[in-house]
SERO-4910 file (N, C-alpha, C, O; in steps of 0.05 Angstrom, whole numbers):
BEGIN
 pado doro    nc1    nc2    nc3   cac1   cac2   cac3    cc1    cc2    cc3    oc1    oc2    oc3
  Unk    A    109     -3    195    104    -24    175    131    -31    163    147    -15    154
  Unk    A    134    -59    163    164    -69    142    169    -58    115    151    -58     99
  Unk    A    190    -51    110    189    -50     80    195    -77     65    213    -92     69
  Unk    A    178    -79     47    172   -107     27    179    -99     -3    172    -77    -11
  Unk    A    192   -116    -17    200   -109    -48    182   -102    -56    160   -109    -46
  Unk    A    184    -82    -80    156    -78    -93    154   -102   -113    174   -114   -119
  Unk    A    129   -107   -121    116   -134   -141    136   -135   -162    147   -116   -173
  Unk    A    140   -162   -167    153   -164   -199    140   -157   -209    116   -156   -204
  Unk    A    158   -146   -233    151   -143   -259    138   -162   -283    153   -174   -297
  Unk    A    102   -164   -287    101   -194   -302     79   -185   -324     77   -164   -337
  Unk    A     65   -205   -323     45   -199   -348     28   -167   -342     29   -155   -321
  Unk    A     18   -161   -359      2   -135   -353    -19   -135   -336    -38   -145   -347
  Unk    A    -24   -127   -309    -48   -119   -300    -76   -104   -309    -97   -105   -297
  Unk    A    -68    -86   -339    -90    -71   -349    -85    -67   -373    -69    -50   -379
  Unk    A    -98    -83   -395    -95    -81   -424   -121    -74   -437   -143    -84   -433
  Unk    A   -116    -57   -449   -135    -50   -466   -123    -42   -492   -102    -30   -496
  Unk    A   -146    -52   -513   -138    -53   -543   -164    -49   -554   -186    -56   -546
  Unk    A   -157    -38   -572   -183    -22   -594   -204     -8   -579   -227    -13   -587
  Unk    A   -202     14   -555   -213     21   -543   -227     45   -557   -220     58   -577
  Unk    A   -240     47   -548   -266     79   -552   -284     79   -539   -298     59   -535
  Unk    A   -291    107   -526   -313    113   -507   -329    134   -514   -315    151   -523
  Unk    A   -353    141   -515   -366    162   -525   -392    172   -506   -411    157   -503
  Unk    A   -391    196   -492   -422    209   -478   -439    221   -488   -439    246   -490
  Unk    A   -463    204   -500   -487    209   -523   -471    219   -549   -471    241   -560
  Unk    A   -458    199   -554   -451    205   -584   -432    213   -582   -420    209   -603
  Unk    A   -418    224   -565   -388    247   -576   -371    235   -564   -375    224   -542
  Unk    A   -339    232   -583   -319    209   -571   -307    234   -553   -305    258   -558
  Unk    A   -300    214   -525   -279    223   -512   -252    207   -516   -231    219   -521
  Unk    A   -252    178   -514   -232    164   -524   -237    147   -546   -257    133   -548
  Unk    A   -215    146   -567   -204    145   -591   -193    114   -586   -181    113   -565
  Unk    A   -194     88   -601   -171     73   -610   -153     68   -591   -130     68   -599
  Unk    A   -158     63   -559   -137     66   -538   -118     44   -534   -121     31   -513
  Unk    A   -103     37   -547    -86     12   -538    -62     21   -511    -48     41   -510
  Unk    A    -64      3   -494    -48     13   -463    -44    -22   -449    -57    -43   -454
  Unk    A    -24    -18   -434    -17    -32   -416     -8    -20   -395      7     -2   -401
  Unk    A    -11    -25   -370      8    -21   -349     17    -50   -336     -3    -65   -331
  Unk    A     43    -61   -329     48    -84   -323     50    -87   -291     52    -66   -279
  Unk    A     51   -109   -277     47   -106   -247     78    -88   -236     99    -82   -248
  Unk    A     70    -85   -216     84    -68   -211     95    -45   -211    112    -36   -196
  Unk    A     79    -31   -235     87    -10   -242     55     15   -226     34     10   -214
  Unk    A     70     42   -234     63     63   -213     62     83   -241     83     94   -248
  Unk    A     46     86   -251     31    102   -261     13    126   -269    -12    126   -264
  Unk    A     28    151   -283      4    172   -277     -4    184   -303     11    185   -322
  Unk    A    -32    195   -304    -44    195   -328    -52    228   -317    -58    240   -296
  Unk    A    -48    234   -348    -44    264   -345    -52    273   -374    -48    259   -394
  Unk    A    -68    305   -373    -83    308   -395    -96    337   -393   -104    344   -371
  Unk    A    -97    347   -407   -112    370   -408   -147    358   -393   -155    335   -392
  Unk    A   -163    388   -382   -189    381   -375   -212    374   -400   -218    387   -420
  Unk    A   -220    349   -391   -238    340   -411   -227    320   -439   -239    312   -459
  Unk    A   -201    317   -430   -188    299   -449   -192    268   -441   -178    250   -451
  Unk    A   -208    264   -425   -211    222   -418   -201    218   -396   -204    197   -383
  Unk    A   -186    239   -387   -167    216   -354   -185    200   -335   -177    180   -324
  Unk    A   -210    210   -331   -223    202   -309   -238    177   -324   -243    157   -310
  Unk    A   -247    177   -354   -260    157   -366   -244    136   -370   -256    114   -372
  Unk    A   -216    136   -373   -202    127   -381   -207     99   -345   -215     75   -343
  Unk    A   -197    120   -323   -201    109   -299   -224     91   -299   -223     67   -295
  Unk    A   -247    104   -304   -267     82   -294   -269     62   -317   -282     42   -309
  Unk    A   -261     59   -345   -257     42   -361   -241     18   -342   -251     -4   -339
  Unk    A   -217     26   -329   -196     -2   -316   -226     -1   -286   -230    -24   -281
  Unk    A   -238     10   -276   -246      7   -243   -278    -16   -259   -290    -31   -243
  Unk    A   -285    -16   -284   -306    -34   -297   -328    -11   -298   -349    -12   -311
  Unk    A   -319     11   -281   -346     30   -277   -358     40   -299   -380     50   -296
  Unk    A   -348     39   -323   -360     39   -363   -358     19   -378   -337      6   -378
  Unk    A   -374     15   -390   -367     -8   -414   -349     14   -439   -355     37   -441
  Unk    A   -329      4   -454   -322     19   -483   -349     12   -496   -366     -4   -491
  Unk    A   -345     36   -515   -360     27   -540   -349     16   -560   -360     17   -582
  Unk    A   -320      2   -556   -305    -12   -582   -284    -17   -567   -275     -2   -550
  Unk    A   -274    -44   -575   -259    -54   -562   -258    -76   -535   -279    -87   -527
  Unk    A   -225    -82   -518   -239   -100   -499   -215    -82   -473   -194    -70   -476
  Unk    A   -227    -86   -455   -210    -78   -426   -216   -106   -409   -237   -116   -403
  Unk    A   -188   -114   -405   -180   -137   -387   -160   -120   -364   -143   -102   -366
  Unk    A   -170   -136   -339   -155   -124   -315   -150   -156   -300   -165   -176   -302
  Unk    A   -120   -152   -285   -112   -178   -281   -133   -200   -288   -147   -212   -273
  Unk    A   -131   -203   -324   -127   -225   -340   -171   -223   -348   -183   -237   -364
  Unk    A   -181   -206   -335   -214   -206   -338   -225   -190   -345   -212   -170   -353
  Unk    A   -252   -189   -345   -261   -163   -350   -265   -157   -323   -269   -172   -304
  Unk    A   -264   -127   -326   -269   -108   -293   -282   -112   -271   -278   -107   -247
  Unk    A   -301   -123   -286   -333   -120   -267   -328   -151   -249   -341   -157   -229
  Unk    A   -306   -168   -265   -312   -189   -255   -282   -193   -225   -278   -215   -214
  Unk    A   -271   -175   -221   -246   -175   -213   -254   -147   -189   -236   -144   -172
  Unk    A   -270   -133   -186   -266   -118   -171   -262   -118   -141   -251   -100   -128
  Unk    A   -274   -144   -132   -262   -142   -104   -222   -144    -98   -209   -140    -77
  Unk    A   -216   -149   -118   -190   -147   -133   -181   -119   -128   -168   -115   -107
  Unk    A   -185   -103   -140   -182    -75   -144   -196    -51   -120   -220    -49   -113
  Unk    A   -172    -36   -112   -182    -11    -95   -188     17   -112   -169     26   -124
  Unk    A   -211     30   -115   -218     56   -121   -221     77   -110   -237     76    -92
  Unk    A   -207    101   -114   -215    131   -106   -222    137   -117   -212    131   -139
  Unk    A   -245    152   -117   -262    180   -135   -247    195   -127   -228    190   -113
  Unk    A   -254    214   -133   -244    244   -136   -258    256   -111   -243    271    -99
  Unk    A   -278    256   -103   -297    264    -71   -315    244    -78   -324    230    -97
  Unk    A   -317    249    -42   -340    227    -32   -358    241    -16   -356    242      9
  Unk    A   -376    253    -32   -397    268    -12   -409    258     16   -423    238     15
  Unk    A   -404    270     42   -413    264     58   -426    275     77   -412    286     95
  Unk    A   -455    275     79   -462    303     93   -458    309    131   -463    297    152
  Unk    A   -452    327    125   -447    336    149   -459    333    176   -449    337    198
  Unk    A   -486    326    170   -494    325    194   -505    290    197   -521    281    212
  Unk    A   -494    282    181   -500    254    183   -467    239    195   -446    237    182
  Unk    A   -473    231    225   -448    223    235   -435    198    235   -433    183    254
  Unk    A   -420    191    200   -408    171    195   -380    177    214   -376    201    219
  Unk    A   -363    160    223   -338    164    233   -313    153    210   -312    135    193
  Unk    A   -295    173    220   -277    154    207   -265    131    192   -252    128    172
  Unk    A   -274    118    209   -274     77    211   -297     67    188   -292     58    166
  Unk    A   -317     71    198   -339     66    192   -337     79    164   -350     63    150
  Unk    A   -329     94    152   -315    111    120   -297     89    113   -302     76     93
  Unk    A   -276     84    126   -253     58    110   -276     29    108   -276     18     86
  Unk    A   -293     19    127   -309      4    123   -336     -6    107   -354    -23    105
  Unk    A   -326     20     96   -353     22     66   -335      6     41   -348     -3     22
  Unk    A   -310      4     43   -294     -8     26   -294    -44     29   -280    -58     14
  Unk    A   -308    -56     48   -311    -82     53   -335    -85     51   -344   -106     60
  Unk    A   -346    -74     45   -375    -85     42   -384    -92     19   -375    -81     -2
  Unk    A   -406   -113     20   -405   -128    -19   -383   -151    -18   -373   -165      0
  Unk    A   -382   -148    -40   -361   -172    -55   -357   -195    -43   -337   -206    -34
  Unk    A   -388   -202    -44   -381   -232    -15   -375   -228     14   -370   -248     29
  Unk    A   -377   -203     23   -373   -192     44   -392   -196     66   -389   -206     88
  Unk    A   -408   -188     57   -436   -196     65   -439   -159     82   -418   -147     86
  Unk    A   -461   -147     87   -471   -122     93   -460   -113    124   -449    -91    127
  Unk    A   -462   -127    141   -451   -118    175   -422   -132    176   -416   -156    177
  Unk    A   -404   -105    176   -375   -109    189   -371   -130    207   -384   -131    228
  Unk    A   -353   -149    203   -342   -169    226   -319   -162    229   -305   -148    214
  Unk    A   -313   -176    254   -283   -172    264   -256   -165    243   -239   -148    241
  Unk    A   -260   -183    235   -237   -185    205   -235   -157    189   -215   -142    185
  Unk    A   -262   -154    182   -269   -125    168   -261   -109    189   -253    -89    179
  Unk    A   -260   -108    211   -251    -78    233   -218    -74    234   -206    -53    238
  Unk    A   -207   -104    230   -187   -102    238   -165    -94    206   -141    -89    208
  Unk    A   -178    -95    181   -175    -89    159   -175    -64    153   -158    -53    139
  Unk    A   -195    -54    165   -199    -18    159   -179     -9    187   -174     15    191
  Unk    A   -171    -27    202   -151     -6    226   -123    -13    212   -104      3    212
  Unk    A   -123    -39    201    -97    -32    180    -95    -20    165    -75     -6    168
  Unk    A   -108    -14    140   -104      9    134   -101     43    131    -92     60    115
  Unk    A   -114     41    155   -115     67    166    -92     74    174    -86     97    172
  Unk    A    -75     54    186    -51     55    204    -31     60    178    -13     77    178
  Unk    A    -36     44    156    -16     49    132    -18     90    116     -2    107    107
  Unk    A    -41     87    120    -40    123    117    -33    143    137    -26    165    130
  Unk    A    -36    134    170    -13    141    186    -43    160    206    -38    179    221
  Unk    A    -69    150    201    -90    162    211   -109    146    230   -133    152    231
  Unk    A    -98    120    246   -106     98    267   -124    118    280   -149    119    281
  Unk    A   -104    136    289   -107    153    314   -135    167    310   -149    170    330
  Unk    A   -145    174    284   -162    193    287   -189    177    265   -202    186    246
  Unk    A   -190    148    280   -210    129    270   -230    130    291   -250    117    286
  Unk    A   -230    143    315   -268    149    325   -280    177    318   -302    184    328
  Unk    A   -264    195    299   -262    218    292   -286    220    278   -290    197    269
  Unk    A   -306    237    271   -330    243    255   -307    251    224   -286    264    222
  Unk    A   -325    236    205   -306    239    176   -305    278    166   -287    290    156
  Unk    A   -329    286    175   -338    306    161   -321    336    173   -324    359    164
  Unk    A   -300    324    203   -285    343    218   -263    344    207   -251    365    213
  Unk    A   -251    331    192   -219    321    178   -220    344    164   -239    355    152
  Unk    A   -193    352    167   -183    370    136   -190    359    110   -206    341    110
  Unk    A   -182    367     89   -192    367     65   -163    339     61   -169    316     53
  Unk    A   -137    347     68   -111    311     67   -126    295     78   -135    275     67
  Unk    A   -131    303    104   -139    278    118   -159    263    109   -160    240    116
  Unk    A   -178    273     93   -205    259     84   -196    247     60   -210    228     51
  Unk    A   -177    253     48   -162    238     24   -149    221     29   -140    210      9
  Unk    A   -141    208     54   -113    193     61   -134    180     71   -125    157     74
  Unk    A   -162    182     81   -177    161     99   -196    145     75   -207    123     73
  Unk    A   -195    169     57   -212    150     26   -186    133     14   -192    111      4
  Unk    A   -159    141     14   -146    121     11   -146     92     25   -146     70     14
  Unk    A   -146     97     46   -152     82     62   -179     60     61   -181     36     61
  Unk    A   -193     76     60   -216     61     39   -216     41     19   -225     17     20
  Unk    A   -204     54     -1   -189     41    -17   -178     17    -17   -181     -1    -33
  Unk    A   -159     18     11   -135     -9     14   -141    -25     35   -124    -37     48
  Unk    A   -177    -27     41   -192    -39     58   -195    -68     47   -200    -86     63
  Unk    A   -193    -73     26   -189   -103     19   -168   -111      5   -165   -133     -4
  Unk    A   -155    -95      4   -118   -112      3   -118   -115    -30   -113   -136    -41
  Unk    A   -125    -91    -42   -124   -100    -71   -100   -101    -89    -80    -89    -82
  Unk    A   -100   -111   -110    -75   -122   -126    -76    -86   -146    -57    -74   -155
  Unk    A    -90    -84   -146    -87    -55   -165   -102    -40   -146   -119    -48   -130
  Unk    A    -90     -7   -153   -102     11   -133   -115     34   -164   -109     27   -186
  Unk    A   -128     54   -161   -143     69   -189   -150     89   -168   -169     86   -152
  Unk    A   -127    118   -171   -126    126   -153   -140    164   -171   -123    176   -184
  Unk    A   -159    173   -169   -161    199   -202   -164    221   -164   -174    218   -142
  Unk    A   -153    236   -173   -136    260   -166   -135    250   -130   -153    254   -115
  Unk    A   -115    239   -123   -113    238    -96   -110    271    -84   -116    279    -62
  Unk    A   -105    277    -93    -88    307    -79   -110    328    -81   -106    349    -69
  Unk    A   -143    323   -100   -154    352   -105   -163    357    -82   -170    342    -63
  Unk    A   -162    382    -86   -179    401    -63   -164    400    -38   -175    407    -17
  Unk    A   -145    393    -38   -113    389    -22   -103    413    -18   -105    428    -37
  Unk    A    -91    422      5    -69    451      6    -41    433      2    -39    409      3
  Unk    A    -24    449     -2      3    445     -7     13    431     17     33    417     12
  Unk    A      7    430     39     20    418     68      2    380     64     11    360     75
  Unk    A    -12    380     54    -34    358     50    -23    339     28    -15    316     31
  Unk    A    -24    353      4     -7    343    -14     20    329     -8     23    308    -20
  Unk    A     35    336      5     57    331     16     58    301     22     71    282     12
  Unk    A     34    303     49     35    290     66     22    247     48     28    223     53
  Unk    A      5    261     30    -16    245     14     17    234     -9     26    210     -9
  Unk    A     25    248    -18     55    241    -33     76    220    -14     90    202    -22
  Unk    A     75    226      3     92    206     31     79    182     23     92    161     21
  Unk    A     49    184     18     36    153     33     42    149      7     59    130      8
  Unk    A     38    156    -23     37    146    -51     66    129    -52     70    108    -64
  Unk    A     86    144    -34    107    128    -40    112    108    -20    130     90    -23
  Unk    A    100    110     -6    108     77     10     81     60    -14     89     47    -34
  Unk    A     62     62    -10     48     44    -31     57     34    -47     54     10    -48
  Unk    A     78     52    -71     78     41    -95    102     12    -90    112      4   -111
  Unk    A    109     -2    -63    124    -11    -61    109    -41    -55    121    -62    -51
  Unk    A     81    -36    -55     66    -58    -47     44    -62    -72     37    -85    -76
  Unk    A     33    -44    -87     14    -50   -107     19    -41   -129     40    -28   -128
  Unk    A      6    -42   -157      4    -29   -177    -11    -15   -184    -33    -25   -184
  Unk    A     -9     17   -193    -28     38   -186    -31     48   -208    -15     40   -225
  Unk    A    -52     69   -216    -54     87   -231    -62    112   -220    -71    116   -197
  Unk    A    -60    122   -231    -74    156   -214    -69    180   -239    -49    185   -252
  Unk    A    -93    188   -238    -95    216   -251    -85    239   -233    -88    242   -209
  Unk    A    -74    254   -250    -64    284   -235    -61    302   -244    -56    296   -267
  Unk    A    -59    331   -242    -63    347   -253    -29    357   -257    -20    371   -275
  Unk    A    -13    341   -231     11    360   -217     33    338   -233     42    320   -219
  Unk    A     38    338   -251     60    328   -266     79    332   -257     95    314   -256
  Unk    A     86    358   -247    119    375   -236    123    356   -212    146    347   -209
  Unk    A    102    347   -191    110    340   -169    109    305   -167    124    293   -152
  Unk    A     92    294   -182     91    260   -187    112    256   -199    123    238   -187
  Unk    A    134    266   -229    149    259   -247    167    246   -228    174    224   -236
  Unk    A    176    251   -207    194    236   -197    183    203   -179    195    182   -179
  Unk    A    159    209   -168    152    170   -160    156    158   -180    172    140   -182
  Unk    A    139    166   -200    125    147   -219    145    135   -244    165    147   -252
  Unk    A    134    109   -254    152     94   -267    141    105   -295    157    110   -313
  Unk    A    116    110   -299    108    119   -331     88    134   -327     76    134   -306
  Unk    A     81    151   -351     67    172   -355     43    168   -388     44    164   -412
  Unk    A     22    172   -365     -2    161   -399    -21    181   -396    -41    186   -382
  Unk    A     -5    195   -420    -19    227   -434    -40    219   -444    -37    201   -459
  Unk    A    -68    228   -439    -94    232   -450   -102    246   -463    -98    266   -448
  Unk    A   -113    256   -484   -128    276   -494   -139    259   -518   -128    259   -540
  Unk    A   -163    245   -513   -181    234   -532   -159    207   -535   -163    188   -520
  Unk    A   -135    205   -556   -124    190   -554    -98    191   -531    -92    211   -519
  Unk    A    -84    164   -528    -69    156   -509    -48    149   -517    -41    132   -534
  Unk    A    -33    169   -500      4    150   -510     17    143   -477     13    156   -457
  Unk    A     33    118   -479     49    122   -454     77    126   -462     89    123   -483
  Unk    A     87    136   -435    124    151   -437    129    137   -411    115    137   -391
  Unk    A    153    125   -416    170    124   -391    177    156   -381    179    173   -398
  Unk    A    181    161   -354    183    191   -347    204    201   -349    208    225   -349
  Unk    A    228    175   -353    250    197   -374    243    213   -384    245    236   -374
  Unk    A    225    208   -417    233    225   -438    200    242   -437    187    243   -458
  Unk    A    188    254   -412    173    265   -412    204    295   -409    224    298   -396
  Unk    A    186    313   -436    203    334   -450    174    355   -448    151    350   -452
  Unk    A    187    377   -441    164    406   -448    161    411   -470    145    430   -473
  Unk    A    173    399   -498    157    393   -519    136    380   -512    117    393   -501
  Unk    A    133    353   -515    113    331   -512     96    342   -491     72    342   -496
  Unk    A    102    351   -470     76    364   -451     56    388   -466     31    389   -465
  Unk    A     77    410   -482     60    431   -494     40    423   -527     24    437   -539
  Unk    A     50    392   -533     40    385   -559      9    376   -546    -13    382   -554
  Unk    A     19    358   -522     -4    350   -511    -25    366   -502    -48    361   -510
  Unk    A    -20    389   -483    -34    411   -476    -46    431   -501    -64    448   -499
  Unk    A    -36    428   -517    -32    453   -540    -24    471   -528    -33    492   -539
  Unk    A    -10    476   -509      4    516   -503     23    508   -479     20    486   -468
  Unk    A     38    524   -472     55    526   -460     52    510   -431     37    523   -418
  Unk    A     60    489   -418     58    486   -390     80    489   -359    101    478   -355
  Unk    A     68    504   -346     81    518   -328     70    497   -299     49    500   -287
  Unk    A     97    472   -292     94    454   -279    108    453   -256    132    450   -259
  Unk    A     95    458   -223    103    468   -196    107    447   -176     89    432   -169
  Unk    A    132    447   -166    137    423   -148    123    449   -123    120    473   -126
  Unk    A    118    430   -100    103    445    -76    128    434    -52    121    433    -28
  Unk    A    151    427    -58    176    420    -45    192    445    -43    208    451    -25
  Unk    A    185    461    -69    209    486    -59    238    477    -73    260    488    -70
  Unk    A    231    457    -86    260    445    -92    262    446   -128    269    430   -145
  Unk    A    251    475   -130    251    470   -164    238    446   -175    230    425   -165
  Unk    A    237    462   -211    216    439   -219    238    420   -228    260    431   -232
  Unk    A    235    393   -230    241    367   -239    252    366   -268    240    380   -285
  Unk    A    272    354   -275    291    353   -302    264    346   -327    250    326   -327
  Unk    A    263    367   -345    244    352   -366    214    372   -360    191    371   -369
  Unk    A    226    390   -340    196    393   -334    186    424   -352    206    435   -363
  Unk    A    177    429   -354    152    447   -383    147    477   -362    131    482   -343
  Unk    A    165    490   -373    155    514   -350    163    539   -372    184    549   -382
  Unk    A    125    545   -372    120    564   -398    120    585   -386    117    606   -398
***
């Protein structure tokens, strides 16, 4: 694949102002004011149970706030999503039910005017992206045979089945071994050269270097350019000490919190 500039820099792709979210009553997010602008590559990071993933499906339209408004390139969510590519976190698939590979990236074209049976266009969409995660080869493959990367890089793939302007990416890497991770970090960085992303993660030590900014969660939201992400500001956020692991072997990253 060519390398192509990454997107200007322009109006914000995801604004939200006077945000709050609550599950039967109890706030998870607080007053959220955020932007991320195009172009930018994004990771949202937070202690467990602090909003990252609500935060996510707030920009994917998948929640309404209970206060406030969320606009995504210039709308509300719900109305823009064939716009936007989503990862969950897993995509249950049972085992003995034999979806293939392909036929997994092709669940991502369906809807949105799409209409329900794959056409040509749609086949040749899910073999490009497949080819962009570097997994063509193993598109007559049964989904449920893949390693635990490979099933992540083919849900990415999923994902980038309709060519979206924003990608909402919440833990690409879980349930990942360290050789997987790796490999899933390769593809994050050719991407971020073509869309504007967000992604939740747990692995701060090993993202701080793609990513252009960093949006700490815990009920409320701040963003940092990843300069001045400091092991102060990580341990205020965490409340205790954080001990943050590149899986490169190459030491942790300048700034990085290692309690």
């Amino acid at each position: 694949m060519s390398h192509v500039p990454r997107p200007q820099a322009g109006p914000a792709v995801v604004e939200m102002r006077g945000v709050s979210f609550a599950y039967d009553g109890e706030p998870v997010l607080t007053e959220v004011d955020l932007a991320v602008n195009r172009g930018d590559f994004a990771a949202v990071v937070g202690p467990n149970g602090g909003g990252k993933t609500t935060l996510l499906k707030l920009m994917a339209g998948l929640l309404e706030p209970s206060r406030g408004t969320v606009r995504v390139l210039g709308r509300a969510p719900h109305k823009v999503r064939a716009r936007l590519g989503w990862l969950p976190q897993s995509l249950q698939v049972d085992p003995a039910f034999p979806v293939s590979v392909l036929e997994v990236v092709l669940m991502g074209r369906l809807g949105a005017g799409r209409g329900l049976r794959p056409r040509a266009e749609d086949r040749r969409a899910a073999l490009e992206a497949l080819a962009r995660v570097e997994m063509e080869h193993l598109a007559a493959r049964p989904f449920s045979r893949l390693s635990g990367g490979q099933q992540r890089r083919v849900l990415i793939a999923r994902a980038l089945a309709t060519g979206p302007e924003l990608l909402l990416l919440d833990e690409p890497t879980a349930g990942v071994d360290p050789a997987g991770e790796l490999e899933i970090y390769a593809v994050l960085e050719t991407l971020r050269h073509h869309h504007t992303m967000v992604m939740v993660s747990h692995d701060l030590g090993f993202v701080s270097p793609l990513v252009d900014h960093v949006i700490c969660v815990n009920r409320r939201v701040q963003t940092h350019p990843t300069s001045q992400i400091t092991p102060e500001l990580i341990e205020a956020m965490y409340g205790q000490p954080v001990r943050m692991v590149r899986h490169d072997h190459q030491g942790p990253p300048e700034g990085c919190a290692c309690g």
